[in-house]
N, C-alpha and C positions, 0 to 999 in steps of 0.2 A: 525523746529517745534517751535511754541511761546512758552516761558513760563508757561503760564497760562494753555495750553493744555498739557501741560508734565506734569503739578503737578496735573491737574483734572485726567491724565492718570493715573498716581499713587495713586489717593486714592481711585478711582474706581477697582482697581486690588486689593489693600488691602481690599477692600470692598468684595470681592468675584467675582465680575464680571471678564468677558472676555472681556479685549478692543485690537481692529484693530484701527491702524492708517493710515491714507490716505492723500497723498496731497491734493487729486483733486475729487471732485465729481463723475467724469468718473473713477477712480481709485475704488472708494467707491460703485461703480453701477456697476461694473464686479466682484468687489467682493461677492457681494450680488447677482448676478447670479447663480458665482459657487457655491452658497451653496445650492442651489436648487435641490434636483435631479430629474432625471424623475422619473414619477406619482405623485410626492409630491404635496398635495392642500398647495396652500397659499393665508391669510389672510393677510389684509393690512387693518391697522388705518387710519381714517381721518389725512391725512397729505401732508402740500406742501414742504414738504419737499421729500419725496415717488417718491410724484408728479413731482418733479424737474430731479429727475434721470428717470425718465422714465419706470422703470424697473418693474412695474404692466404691462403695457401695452408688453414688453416683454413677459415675464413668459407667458402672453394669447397666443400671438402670436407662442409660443415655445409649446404652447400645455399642458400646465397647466391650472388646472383647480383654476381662481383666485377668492376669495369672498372681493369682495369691493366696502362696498357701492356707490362710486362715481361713478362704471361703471352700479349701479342697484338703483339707487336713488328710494327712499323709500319704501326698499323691508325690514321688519324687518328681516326675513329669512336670509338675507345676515348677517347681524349682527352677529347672531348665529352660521352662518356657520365658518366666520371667526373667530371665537372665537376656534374653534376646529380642525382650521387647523392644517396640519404639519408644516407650518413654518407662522411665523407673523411678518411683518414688520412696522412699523411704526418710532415716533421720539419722544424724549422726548423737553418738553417746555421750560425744561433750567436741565441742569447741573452744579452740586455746585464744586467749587475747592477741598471740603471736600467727593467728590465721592459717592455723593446723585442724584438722578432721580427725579426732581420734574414734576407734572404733573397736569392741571386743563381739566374737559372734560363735556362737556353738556351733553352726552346721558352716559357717563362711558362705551360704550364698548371698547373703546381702551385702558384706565387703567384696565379694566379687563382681558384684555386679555396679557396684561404687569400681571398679576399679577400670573395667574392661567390661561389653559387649554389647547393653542395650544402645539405643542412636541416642538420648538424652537423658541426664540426670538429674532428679529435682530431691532438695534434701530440706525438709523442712525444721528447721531446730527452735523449741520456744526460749524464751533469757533463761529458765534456769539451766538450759545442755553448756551455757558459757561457764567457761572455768578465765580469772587474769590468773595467767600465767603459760607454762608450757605444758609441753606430753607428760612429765608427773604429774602434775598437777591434775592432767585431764585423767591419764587412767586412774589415780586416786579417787575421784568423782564418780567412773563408772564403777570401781570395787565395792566405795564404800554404799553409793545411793543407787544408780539403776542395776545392776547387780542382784540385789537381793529383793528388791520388787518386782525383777523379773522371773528369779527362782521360787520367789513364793507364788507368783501367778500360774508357772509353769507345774507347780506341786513337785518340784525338785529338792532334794535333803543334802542340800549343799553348806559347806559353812556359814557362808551370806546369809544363806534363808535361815537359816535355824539361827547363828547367832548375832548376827547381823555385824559382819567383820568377815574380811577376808582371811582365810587359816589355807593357802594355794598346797600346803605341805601333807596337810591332811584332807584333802578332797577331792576323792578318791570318782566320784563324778563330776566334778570340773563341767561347768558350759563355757569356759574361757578358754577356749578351744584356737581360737584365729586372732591376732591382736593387728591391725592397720592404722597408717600413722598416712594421709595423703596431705603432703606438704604443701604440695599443687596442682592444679588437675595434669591428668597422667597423659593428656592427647588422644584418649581411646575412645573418646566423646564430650561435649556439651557437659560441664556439670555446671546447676546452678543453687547456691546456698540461700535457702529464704529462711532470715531473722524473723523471729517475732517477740514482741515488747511482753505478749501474756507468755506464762509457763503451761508448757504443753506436753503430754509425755513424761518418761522416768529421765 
């Protein structure tokens, strides 16, 4: 285990949170299976990082019933649904060495549902989502690196994607819409943060 990921582990557990540790992605995507049980719906956030394990497309296949936009593209209904699942997956856009969750989201249902409504929360982040240091630090991370790999997947003509640097004064379609800082879990549910040692996602 690197450093940087032992000491984010710890101030995340001081923080209130539940964290799993994992070498390996595949390690980090059986574990997030078995916490699934049958009948349980589950929601999943906008994330390639979700996306990289595979395990939306499981859970369907296993006969769960999953709300994710990506499989219902532009259904708001999905939104909703997954908001009130029994379990919700997603990832967060950087983790601070001081055991903070930061988060930037264009429509906000994925920091909402980090924050308030599904019954449990699983938030998979691989070492590179660690930032040592704090919230600068972390939103600096998401401007400068997942940001604009997000805007270029999305074919968005944001500053980020065109010139890879945040310009918030001239951008005039912003997806930095909602920014969320969860210091500690909020009591609205079960969250649990799963480390991983490979990088996964922006």
């Amino acid at each position: 285990m690197n450093e940087l990921l032992d000491r984010t582990a710890g101030a995340l557990r001081r923080n209130g949170f539940a964290v799993e540790i994992f070498a390996t992605a595949r390690e980090a995507a059986d574990y997030v299976l078995s916490q699934v049980a049958e009948g349980e719906t589950v929601g999943i956030g906008g994330s390639m990082t979700i996306r990289a394990l595979g395990v939306g497309e499981k859970l369907r296949d296993a006969g769960h019933t999953v709300y994710w936009h990506w499989f219902t593209p532009g259904d708001p209904e999905t939104l909703r649904s997954a908001n009130r699942a029994d379990v919700y997956l997603a990832s967060s856009n950087a983790v601070t060495s001081q055991g903070q969750l930061v988060n930037i989201d264009r429509t906000g249902n994925r920091v909402a549902a980090m924050i308030y409504g599904p019954k449990r929360v699983y938030l998979v982040c691989g070492s590179n989502k660690l930032v040592d240091g704090g919230v600068p630090a972390a939103i600096a991370r998401i401007k400068e690196v997942a940001c604009p790999q997000n805007a270029r997947r999305l074919g968005k003509q944001t500053s980020c994607a065109l010139q890879d640097r945040c310009d918030a004064a001239n951008c005039e379609k912003s997806m930095c819409n909602a920014t969320a800082v969860l210091a500690h879990p909020t009591g609205g549910h079960p969250m649990t943060v799963i480390l991983v040692e490979e990088e996964i996602g922006y």
